[in-house]
PyMOL Python script that loads the backbone (N, CA, C, O; Angstrom):
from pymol import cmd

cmd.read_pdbstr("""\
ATOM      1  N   UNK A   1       3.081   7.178  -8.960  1.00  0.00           N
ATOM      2  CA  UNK A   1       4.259   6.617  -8.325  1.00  0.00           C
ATOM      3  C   UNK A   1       5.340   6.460  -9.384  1.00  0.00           C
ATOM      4  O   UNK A   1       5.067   5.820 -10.399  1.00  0.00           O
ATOM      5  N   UNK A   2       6.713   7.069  -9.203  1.00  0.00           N
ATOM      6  CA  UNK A   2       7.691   6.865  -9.947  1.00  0.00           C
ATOM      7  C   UNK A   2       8.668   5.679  -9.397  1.00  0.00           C
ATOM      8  O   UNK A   2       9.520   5.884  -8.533  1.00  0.00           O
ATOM      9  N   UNK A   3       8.389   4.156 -10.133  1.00  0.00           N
ATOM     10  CA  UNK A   3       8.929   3.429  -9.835  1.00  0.00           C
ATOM     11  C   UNK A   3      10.540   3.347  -9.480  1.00  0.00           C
ATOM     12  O   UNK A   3      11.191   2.732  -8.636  1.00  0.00           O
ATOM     13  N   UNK A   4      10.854   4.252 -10.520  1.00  0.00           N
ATOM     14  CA  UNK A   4      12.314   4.512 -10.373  1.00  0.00           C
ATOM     15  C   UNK A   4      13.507   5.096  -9.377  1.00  0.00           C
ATOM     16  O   UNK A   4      14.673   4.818  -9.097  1.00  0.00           O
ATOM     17  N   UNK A   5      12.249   6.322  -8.923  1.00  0.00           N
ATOM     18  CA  UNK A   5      13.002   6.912  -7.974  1.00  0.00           C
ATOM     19  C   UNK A   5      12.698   6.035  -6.833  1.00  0.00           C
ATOM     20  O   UNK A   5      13.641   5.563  -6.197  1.00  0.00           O
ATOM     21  N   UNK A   6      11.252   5.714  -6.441  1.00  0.00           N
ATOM     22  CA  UNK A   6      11.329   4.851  -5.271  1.00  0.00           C
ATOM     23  C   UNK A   6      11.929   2.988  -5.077  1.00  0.00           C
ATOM     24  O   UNK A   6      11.926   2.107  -4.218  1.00  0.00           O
ATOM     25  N   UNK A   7      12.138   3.086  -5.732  1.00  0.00           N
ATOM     26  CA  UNK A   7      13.515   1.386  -5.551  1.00  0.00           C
ATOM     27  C   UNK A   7      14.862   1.944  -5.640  1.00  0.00           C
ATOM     28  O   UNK A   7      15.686   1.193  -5.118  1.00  0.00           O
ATOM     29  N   UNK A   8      15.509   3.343  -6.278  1.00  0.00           N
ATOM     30  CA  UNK A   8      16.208   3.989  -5.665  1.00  0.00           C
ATOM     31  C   UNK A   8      16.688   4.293  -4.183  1.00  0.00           C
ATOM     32  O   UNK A   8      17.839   4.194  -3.757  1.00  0.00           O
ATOM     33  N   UNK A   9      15.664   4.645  -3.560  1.00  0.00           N
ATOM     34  CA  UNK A   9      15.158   4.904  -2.599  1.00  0.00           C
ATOM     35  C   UNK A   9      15.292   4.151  -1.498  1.00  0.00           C
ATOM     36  O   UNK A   9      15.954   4.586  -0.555  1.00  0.00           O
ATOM     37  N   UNK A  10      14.792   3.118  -1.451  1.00  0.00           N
ATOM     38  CA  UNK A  10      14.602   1.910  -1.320  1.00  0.00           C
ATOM     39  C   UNK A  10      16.556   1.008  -0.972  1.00  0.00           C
ATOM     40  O   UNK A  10      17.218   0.580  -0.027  1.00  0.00           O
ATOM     41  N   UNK A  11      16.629   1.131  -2.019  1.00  0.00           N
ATOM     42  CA  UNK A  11      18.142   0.728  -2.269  1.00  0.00           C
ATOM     43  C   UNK A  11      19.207   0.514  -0.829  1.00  0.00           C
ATOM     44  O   UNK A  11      19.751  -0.365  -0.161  1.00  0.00           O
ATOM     45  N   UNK A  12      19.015   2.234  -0.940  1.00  0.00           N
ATOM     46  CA  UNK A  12      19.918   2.015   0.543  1.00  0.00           C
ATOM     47  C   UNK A  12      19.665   1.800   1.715  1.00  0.00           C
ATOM     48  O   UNK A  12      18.479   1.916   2.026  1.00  0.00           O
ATOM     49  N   UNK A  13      20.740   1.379   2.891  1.00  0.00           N
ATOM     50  CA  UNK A  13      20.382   0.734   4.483  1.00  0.00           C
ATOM     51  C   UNK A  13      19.785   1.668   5.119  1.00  0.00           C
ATOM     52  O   UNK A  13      18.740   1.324   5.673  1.00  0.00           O
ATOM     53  N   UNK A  14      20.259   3.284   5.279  1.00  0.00           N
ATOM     54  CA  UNK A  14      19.810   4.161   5.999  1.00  0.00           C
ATOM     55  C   UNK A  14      18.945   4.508   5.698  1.00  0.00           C
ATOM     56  O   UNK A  14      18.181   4.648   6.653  1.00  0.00           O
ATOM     57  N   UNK A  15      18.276   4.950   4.207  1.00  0.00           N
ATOM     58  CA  UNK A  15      17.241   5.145   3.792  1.00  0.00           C
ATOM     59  C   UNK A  15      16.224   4.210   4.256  1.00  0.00           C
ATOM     60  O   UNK A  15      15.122   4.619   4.620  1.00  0.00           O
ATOM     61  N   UNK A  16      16.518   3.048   4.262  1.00  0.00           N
ATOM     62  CA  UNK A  16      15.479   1.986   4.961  1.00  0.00           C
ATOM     63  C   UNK A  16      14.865   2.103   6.828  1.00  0.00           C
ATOM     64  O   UNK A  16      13.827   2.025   7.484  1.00  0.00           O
ATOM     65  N   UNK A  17      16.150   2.305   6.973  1.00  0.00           N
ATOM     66  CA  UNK A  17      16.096   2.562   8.845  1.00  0.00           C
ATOM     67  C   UNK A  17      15.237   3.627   8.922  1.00  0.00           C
ATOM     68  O   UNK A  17      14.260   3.705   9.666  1.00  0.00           O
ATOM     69  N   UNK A  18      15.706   4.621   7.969  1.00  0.00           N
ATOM     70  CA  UNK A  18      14.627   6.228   8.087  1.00  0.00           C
ATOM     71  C   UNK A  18      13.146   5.402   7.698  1.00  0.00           C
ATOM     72  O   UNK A  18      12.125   6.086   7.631  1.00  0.00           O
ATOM     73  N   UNK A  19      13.096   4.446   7.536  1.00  0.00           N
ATOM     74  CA  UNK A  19      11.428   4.663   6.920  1.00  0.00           C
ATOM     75  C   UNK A  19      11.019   3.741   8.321  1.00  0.00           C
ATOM     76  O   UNK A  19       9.920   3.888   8.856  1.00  0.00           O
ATOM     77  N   UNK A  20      12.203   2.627   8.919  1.00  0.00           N
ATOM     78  CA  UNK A  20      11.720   1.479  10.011  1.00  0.00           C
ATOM     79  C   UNK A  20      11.257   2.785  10.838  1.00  0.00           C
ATOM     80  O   UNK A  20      10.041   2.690  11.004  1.00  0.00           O
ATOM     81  N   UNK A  21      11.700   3.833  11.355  1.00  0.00           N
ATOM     82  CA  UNK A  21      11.840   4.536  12.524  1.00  0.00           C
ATOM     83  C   UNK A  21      10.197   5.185  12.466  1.00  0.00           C
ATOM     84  O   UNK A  21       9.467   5.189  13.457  1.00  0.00           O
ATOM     85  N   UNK A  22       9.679   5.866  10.743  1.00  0.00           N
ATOM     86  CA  UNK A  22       8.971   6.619  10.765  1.00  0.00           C
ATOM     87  C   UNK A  22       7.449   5.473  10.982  1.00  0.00           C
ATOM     88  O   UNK A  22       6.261   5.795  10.994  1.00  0.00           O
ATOM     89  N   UNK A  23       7.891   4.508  11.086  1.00  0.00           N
ATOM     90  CA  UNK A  23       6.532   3.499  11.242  1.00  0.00           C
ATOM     91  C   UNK A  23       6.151   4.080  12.566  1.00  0.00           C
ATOM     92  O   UNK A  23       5.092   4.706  12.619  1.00  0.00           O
ATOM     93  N   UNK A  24       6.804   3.965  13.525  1.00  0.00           N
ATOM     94  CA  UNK A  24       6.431   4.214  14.589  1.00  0.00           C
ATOM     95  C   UNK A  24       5.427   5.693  14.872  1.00  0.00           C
ATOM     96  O   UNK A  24       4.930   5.910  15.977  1.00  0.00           O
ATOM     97  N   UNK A  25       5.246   6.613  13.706  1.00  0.00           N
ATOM     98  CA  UNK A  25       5.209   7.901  13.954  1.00  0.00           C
ATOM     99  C   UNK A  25       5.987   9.102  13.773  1.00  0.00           C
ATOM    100  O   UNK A  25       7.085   9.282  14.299  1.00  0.00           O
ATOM    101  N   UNK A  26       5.279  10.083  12.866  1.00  0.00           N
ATOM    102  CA  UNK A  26       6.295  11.556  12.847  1.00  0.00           C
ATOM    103  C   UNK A  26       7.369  11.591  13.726  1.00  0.00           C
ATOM    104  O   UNK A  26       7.444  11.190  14.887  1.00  0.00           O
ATOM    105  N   UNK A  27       8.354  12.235  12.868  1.00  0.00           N
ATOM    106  CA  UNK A  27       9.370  12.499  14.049  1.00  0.00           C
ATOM    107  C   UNK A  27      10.541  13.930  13.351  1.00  0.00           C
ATOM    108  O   UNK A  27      10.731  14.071  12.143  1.00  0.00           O
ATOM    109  N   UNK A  28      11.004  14.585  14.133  1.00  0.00           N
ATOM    110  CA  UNK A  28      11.561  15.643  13.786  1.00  0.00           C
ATOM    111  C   UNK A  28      12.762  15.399  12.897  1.00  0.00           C
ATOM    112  O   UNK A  28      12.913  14.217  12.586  1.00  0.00           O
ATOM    113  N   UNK A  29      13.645  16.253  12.423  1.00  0.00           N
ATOM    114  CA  UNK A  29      14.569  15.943  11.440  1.00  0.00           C
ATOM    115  C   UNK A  29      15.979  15.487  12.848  1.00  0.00           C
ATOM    116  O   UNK A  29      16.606  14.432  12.938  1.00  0.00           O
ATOM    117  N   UNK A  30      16.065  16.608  13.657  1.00  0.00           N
ATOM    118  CA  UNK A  30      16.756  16.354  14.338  1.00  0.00           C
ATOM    119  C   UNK A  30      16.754  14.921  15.516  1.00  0.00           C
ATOM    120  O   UNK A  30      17.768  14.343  15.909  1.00  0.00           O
ATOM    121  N   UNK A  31      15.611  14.660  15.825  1.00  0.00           N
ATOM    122  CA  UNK A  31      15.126  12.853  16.462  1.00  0.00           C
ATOM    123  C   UNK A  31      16.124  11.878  15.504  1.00  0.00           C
ATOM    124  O   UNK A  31      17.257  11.437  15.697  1.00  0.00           O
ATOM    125  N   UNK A  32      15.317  11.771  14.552  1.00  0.00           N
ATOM    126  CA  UNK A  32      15.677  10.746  13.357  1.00  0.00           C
ATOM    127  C   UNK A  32      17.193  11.115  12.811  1.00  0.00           C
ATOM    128  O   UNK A  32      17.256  10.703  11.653  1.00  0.00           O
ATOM    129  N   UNK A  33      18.420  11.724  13.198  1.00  0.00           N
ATOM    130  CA  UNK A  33      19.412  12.081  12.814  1.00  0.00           C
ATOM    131  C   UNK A  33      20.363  11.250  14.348  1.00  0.00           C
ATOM    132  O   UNK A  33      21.391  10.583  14.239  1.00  0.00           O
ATOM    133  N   UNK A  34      19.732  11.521  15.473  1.00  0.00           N
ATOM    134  CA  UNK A  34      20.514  11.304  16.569  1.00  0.00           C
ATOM    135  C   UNK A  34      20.270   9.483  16.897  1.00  0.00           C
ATOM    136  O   UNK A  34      21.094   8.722  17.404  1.00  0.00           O
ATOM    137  N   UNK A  35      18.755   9.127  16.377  1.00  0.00           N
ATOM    138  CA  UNK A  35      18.859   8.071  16.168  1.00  0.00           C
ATOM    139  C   UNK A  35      19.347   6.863  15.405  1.00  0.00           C
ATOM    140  O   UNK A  35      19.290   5.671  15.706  1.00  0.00           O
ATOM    141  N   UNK A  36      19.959   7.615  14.089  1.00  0.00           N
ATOM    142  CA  UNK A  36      20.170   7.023  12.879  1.00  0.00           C
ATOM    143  C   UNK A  36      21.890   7.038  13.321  1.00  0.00           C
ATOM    144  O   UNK A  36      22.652   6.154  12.931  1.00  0.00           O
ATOM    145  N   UNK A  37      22.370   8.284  14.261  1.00  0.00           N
ATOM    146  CA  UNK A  37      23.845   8.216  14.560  1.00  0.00           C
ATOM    147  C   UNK A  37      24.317   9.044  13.259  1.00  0.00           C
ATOM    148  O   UNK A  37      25.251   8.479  12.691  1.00  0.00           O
ATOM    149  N   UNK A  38      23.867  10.342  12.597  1.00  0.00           N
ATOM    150  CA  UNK A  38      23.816  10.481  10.809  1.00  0.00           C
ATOM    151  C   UNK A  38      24.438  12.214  11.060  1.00  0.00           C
ATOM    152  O   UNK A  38      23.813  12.722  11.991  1.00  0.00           O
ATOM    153  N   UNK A  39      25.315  13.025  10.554  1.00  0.00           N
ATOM    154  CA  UNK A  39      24.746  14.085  10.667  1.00  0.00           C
ATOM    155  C   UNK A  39      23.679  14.555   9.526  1.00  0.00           C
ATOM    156  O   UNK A  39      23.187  14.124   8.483  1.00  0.00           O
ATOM    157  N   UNK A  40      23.617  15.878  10.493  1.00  0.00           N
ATOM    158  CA  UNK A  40      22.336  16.902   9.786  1.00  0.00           C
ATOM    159  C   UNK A  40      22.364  16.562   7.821  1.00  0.00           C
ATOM    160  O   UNK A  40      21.565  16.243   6.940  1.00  0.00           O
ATOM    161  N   UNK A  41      23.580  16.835   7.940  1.00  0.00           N
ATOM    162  CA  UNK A  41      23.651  16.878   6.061  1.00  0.00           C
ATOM    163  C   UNK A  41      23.408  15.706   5.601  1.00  0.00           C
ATOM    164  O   UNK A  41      22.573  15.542   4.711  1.00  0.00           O
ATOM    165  N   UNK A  42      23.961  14.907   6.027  1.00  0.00           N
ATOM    166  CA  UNK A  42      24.294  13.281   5.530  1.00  0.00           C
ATOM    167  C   UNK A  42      22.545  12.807   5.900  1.00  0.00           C
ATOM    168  O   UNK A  42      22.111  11.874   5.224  1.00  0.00           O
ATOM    169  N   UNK A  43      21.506  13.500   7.039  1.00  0.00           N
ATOM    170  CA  UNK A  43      20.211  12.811   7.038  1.00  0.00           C
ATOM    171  C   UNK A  43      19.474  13.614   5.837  1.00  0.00           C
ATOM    172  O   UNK A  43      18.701  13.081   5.041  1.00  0.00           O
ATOM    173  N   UNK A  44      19.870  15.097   5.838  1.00  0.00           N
ATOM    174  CA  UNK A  44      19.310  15.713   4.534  1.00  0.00           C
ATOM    175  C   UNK A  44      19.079  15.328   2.835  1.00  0.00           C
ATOM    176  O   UNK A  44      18.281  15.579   1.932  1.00  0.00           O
ATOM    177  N   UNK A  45      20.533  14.433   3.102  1.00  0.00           N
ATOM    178  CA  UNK A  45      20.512  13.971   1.601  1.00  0.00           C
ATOM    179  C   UNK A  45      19.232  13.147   1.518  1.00  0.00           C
ATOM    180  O   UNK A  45      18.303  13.523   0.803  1.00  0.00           O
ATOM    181  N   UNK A  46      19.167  11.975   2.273  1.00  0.00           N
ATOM    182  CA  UNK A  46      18.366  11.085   2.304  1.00  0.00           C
ATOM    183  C   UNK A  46      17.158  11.240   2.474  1.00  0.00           C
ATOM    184  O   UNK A  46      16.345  10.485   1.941  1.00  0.00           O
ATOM    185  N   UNK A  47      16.859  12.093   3.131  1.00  0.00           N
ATOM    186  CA  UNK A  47      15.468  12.586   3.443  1.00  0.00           C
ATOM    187  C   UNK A  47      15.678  13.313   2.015  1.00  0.00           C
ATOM    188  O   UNK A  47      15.832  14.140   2.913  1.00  0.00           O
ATOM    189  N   UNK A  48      15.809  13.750   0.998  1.00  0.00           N
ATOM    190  CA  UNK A  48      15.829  14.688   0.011  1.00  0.00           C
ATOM    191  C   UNK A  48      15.241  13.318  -1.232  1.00  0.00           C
ATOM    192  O   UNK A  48      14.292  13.480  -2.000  1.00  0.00           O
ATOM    193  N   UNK A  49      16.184  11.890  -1.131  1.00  0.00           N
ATOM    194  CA  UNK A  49      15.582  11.410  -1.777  1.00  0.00           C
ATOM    195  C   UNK A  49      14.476  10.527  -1.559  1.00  0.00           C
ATOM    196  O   UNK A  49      14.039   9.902  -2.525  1.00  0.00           O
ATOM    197  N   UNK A  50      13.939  10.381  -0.373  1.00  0.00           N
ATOM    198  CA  UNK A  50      12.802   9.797   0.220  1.00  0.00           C
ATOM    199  C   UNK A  50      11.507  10.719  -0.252  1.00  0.00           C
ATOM    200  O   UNK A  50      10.425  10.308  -0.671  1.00  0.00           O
ATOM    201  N   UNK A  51      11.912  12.000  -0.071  1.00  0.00           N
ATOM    202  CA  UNK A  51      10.454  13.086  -0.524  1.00  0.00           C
ATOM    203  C   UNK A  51      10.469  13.168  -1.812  1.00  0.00           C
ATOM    204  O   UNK A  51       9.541  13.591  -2.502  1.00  0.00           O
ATOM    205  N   UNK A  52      11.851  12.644  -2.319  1.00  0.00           N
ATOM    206  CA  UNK A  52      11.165  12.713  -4.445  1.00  0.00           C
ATOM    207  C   UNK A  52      10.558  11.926  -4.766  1.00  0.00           C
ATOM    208  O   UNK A  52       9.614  12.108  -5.535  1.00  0.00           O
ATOM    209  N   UNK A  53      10.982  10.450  -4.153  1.00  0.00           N
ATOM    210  CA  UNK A  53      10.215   8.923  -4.056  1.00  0.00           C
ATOM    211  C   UNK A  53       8.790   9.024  -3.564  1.00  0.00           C
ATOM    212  O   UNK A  53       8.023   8.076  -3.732  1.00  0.00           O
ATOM    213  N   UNK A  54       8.304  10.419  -2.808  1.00  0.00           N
ATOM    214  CA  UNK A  54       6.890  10.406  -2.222  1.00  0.00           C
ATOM    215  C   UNK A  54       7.121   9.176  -1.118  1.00  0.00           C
ATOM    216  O   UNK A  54       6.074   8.529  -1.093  1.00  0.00           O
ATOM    217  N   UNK A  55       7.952   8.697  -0.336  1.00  0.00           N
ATOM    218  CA  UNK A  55       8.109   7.618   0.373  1.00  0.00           C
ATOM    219  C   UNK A  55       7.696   8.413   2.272  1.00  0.00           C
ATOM    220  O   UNK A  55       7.329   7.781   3.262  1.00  0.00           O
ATOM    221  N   UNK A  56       7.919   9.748   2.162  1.00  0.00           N
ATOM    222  CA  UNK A  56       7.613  10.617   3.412  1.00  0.00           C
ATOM    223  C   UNK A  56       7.515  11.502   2.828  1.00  0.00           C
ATOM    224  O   UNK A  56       7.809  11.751   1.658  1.00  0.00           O
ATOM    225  N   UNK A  57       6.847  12.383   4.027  1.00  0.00           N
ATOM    226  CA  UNK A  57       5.939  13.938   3.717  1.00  0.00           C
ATOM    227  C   UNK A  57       6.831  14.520   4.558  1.00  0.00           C
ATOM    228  O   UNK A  57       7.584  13.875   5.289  1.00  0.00           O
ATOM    229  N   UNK A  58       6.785  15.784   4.492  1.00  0.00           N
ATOM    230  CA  UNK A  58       7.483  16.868   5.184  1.00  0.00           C
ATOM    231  C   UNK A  58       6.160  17.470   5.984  1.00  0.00           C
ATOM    232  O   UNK A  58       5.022  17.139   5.650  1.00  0.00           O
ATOM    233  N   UNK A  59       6.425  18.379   7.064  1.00  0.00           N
ATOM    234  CA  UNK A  59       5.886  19.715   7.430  1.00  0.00           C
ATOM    235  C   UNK A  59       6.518  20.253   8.993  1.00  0.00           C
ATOM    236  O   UNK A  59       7.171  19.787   9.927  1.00  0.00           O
ATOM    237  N   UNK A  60       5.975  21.313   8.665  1.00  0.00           N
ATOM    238  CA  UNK A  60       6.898  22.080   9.903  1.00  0.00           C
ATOM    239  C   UNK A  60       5.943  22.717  10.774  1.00  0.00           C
ATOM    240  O   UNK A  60       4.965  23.333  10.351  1.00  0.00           O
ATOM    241  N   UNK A  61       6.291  22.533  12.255  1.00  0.00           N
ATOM    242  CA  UNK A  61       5.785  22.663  13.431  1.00  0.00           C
ATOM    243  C   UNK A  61       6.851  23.638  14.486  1.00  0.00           C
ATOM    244  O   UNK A  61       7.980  23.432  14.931  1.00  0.00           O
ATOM    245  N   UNK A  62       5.827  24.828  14.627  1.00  0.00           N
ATOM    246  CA  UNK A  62       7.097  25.725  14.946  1.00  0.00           C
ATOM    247  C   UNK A  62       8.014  26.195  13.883  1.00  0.00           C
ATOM    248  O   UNK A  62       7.874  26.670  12.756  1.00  0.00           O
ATOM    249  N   UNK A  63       9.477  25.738  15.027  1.00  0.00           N
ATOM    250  CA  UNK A  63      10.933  25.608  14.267  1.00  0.00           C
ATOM    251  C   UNK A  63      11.234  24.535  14.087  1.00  0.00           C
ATOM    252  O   UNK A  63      12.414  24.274  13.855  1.00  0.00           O
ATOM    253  N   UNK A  64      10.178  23.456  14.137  1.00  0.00           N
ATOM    254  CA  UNK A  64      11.077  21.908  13.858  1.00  0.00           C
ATOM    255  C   UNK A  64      10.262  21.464  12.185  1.00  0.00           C
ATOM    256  O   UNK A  64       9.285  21.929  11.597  1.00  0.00           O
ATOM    257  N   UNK A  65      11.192  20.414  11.880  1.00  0.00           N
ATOM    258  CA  UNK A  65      10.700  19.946  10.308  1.00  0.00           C
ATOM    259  C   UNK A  65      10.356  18.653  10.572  1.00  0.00           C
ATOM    260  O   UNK A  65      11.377  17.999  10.783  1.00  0.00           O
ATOM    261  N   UNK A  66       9.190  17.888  10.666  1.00  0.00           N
ATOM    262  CA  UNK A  66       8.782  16.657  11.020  1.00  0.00           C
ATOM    263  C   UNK A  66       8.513  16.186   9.927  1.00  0.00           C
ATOM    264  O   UNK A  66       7.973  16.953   9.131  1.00  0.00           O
ATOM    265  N   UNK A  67       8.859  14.407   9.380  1.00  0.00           N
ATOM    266  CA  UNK A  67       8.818  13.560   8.674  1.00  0.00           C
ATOM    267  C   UNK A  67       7.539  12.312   9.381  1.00  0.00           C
ATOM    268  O   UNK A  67       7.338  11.746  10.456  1.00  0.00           O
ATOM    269  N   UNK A  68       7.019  12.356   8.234  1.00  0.00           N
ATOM    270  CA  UNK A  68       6.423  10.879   8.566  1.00  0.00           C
ATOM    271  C   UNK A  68       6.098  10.164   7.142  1.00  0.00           C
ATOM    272  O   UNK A  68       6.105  10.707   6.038  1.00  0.00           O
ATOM    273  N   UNK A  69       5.830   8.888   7.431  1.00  0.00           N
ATOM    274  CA  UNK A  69       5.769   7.873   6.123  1.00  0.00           C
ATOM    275  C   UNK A  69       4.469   8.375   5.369  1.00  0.00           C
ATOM    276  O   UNK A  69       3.426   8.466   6.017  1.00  0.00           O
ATOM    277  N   UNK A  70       4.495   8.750   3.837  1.00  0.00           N
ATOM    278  CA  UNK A  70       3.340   8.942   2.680  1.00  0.00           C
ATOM    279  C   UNK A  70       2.851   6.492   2.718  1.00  0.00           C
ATOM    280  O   UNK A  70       3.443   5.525   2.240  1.00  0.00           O
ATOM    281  N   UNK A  71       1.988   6.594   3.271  1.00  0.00           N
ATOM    282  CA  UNK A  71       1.354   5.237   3.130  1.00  0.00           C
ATOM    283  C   UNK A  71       1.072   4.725   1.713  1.00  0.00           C
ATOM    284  O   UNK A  71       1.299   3.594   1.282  1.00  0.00           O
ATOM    285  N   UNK A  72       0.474   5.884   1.001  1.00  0.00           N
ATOM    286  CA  UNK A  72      -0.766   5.401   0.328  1.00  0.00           C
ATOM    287  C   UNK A  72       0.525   5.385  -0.769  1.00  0.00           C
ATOM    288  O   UNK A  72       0.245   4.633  -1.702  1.00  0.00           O
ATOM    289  N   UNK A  73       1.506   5.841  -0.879  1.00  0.00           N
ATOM    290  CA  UNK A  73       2.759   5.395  -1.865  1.00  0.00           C
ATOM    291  C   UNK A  73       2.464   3.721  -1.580  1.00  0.00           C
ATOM    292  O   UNK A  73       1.817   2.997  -2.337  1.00  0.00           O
ATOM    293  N   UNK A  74       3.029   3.351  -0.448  1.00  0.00           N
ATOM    294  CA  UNK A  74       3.440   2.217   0.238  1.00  0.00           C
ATOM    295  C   UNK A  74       2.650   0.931  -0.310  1.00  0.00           C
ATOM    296  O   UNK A  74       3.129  -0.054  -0.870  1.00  0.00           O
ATOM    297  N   UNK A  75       1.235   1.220   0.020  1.00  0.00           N
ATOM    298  CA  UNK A  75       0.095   0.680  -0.302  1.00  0.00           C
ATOM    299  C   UNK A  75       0.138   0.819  -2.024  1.00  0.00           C
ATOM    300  O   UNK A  75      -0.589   0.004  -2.591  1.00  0.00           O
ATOM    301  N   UNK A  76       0.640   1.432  -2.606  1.00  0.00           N
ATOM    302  CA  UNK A  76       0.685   1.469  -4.124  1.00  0.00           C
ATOM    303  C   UNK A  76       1.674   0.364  -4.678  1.00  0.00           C
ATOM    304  O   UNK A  76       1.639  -0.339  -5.687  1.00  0.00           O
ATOM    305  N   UNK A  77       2.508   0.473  -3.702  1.00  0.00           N
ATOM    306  CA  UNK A  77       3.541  -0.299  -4.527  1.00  0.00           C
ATOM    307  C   UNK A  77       3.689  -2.114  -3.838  1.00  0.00           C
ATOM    308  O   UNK A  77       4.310  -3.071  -4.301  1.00  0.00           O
ATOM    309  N   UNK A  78       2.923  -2.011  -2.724  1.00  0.00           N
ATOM    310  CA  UNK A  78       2.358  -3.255  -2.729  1.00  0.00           C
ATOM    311  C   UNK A  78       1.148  -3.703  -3.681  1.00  0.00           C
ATOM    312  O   UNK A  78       0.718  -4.851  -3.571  1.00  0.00           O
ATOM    313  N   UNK A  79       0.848  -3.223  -4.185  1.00  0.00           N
ATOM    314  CA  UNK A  79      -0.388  -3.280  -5.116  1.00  0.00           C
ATOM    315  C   UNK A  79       0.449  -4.011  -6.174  1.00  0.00           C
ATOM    316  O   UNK A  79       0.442  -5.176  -6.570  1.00  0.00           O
ATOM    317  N   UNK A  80       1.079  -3.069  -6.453  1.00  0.00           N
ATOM    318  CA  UNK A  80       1.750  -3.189  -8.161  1.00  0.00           C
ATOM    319  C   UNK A  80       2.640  -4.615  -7.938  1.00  0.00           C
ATOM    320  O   UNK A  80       2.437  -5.533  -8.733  1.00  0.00           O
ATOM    321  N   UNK A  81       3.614  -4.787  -6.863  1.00  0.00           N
ATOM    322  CA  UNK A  81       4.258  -6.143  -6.247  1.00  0.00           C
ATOM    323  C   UNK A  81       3.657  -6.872  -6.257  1.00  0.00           C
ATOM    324  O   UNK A  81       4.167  -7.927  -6.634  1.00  0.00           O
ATOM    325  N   UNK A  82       2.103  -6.922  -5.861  1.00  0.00           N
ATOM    326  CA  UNK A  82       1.653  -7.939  -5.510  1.00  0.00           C
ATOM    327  C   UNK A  82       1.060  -9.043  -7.100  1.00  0.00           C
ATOM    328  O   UNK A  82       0.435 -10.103  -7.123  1.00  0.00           O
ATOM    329  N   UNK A  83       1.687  -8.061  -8.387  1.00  0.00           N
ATOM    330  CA  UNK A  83       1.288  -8.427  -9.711  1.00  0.00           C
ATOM    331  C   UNK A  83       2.437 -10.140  -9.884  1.00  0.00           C
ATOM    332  O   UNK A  83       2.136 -11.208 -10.417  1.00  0.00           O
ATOM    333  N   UNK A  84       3.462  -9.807  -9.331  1.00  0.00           N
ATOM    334  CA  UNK A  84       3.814 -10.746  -9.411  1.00  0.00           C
ATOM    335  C   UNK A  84       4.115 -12.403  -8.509  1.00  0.00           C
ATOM    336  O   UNK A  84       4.726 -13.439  -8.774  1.00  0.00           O
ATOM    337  N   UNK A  85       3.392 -11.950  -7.500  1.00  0.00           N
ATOM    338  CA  UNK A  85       3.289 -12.899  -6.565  1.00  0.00           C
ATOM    339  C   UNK A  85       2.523 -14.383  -7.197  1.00  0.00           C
ATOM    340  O   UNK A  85       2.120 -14.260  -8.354  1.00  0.00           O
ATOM    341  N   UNK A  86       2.310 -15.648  -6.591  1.00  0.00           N
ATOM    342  CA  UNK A  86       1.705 -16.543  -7.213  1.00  0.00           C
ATOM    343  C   UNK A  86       0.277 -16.578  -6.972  1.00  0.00           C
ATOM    344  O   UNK A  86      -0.306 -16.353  -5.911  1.00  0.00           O
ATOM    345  N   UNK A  87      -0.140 -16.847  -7.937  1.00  0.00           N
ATOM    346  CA  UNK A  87      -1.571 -16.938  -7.659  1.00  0.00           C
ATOM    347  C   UNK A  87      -2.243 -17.762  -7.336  1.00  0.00           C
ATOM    348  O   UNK A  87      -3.437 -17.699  -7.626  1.00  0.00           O
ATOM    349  N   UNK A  88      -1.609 -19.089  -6.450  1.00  0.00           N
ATOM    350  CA  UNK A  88      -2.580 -20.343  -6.121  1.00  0.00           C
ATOM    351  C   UNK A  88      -2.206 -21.364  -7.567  1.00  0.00           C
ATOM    352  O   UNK A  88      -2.209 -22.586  -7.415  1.00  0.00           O
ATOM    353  N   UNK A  89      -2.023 -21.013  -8.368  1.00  0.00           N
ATOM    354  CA  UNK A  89      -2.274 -22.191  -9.539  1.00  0.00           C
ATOM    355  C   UNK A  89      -1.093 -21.701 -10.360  1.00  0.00           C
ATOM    356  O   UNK A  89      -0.856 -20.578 -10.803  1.00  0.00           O
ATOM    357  N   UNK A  90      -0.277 -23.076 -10.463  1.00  0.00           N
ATOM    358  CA  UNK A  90       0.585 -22.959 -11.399  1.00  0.00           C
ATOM    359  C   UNK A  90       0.275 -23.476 -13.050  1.00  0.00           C
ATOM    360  O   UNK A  90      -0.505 -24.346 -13.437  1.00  0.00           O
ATOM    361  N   UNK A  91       1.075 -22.709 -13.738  1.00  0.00           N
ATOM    362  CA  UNK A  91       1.092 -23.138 -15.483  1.00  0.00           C
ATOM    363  C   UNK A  91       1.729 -23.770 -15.686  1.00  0.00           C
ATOM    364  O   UNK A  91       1.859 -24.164 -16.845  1.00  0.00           O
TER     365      UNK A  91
END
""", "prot")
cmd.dss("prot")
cmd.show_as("cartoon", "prot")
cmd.util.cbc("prot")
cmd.orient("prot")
């Protein structure tokens, strides 16, 4: 996990909405563009830096390009977060 790129990632509103949407399940490039209100290019960027972050996977079905959320990123970086949470007992 590259911390860097994914709190990048992370950072922005739409980039965030793209990941609320993909909870629900894969969804095509064109779905997640009409839902987001985004065009094609403007969802491309973002989806461009979501797949460097490993934050979603790509693959293609047919002629369509479907996104869904990489978890086990997700689950990583709650891991690593969870280093600083409290532990029951203060110093």
């Amino acid at each position: 996990m590259a911390l860097p790129d994914t709190f990048k990632a992370l950072s922005d509103p739409a980039r965030r909405q793209i990941l609320t949407l993909l909870r629900g399940g894969a969804m095509s490039a064109g779905d997640i563009s009409r839902s987001l209100g985004v065009s094609p290019a403007g969802l491309s960027y973002h989806l461009s830096l979501l797949k460097k972050a490993d934050l979603v996977l790509e693959y293609k079905r047919k002629n369509f390009v479907f996104y869904e959320l990489n978890t086990s990123v997700f689950q990583e970086l709650i891991l690593w977060l969870g280093q600083f949470g409290g532990s029951g007992s203060e110093n």
